[in-house]
C-alpha positions in Angstrom: 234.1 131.5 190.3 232.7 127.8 190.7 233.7 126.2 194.3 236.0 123.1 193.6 233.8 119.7 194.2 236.1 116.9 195.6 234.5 113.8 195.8 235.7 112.0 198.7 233.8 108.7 198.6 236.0 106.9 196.5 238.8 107.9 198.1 237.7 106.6 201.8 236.6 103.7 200.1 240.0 102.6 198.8 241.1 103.6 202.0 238.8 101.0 204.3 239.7 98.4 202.0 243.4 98.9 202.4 243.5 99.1 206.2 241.2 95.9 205.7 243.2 94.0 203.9 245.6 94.2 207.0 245.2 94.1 211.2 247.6 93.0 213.9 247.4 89.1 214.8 249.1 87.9 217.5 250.9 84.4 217.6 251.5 83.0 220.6 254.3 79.9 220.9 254.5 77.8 224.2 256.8 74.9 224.6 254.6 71.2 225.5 255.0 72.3 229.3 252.7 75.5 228.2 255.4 78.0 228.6 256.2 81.0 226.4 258.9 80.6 224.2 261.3 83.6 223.9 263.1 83.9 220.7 260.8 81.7 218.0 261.1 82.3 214.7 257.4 83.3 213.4 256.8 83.9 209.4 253.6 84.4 207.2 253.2 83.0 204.2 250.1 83.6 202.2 248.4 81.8 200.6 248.4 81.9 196.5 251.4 84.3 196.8 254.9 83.0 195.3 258.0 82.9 197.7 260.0 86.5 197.8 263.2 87.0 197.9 265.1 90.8 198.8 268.1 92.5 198.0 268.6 93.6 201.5 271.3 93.7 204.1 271.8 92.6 207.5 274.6 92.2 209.4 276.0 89.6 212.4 278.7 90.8 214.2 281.3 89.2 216.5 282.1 91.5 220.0 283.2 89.9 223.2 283.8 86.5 221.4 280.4 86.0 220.5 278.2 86.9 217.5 275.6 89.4 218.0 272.7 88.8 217.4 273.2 85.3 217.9 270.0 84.7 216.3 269.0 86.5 212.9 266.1 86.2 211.0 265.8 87.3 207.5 264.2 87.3 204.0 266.2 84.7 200.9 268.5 87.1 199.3 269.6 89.1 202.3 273.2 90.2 202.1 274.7 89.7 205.6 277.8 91.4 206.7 280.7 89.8 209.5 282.1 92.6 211.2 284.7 91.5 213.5 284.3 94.3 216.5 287.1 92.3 218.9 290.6 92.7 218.6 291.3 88.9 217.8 290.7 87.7 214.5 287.8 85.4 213.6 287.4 82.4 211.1 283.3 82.4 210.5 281.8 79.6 208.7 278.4 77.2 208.2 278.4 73.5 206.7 274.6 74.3 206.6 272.7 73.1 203.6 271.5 75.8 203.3 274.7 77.8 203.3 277.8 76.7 203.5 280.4 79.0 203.7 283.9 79.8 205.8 285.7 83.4 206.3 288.7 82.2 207.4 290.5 84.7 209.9 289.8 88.6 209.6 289.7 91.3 211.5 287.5 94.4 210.5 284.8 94.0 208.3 284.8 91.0 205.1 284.7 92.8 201.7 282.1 90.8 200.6 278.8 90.0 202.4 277.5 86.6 202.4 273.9 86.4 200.8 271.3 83.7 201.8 269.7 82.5 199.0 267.9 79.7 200.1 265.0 79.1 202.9 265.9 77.1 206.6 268.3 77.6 209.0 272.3 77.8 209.0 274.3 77.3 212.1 277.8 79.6 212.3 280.8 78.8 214.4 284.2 80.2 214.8 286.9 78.0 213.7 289.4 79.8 216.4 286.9 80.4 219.3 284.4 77.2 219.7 282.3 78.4 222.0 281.4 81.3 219.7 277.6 80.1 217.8 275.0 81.6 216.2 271.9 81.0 213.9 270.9 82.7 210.6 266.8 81.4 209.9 266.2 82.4 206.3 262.4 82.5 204.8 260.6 83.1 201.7 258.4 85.9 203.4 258.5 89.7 204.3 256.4 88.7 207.4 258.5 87.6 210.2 258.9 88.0 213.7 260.7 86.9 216.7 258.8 85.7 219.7 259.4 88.3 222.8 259.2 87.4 227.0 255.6 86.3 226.7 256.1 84.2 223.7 254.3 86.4 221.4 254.8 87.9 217.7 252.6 90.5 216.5 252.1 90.5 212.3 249.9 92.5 210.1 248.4 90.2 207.8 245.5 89.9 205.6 242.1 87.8 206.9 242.6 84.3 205.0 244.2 80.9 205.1 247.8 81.2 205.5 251.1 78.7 206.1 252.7 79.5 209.4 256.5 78.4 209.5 257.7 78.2 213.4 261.4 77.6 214.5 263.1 77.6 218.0 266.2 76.5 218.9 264.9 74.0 221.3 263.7 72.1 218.3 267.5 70.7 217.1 266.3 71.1 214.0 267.3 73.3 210.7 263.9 72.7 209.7 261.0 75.3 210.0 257.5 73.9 211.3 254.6 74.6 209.1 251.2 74.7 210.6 247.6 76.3 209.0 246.5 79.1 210.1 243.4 81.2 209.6 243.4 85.0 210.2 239.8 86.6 210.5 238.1 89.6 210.2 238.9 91.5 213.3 242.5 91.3 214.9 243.2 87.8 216.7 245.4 85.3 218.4 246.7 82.1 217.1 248.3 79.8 219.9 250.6 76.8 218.7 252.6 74.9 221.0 256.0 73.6 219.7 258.2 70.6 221.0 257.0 67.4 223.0 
């Protein structure tokens, strides 16, 4: 009987160049005073890949008269869900450009999910409660992030030129920031500082 041969080579080889194409870079956003800021949106895009959308679900509930989260970040295409955990009913809607939308009152869950089909950022309310607001950012990307207590989003992407797209709610804006970015070889830091 012959002993098997396997050739592991190839197989190692195709494994370094996937973990290369990949490492953890850190991006670190500070307001024009040089703080952290918590909660920033960060998303990837790379460069000579086309925009992606998903079929996926979220959801943004309301509980104590507020929404929760009452920020959400997701991919264009995301189906997001309203359940209404209080015992009052709730009448959700946008006038964002991005979507516009109202579910007037409810209680329990909406049969129908909304889905965000366009990049940028929608601003909810509650037509019966207006203190109740919230923020859905959509992007084009799978790689996104929120900022935590330091100010800092950790992302595994491939070394290369990329678009960075920043948001914060300190901005007044529905508009993400793009900024270049260049991730290298070895795991980094890029530090961008948003505001005035």
């Amino acid at each position: 009987m012959k002993p098997t041969v396997v050739c592991v080579a190839p197989l190692l080889l195709l494994l370094s160049a996937l973990a290369a194409q990949a490492l953890p870079w850190t991006v670190q956003v500070k307001n024009a005073a040089g703080q952290p800021l918590v909660d920033a949106v960060v998303a990837v895009e790379l460069r000579a890949k086309p925009s992606r959308t998903t079929t996926g679900k979220a959801e943004m509930g309301q509980r104590d008269r507020q929404f929760t989260p009452q920020l959400l970040v997701i991919q264009t295409g995301t189906a997001v869900n309203f359940p209404n955990f209080d015992t009052v009913r709730h009448h959700v809607y946008s006038f964002s450009p991005i979507k516009s939308f109202e579910t007037k009152l409810y209680a329990g869950t909406p049969a129908e999910p909304i889905v965000f089909d366009k990049p940028g950022v929608a601003t909810l309310g509650c037509n019966i409660h207006d203190r109740m607001s919230a923020r859905i950012v959509v992007v084009d990307t799978p790689l996104f992030a929120r900022t935590d207590a330091k100010g800092q989003a950790v992302l595994d992407l491939p070394p290369g030129d990329h678009e960075l797209l920043l948001w914060h709610a300190s901005l007044r804006s529905d508009q993400l920031q793009p900024r270049q970015m260049t991730v290298g070889s070895e795991a980094g830091t890029t530090s961008v500082t948003l505001g005035n």
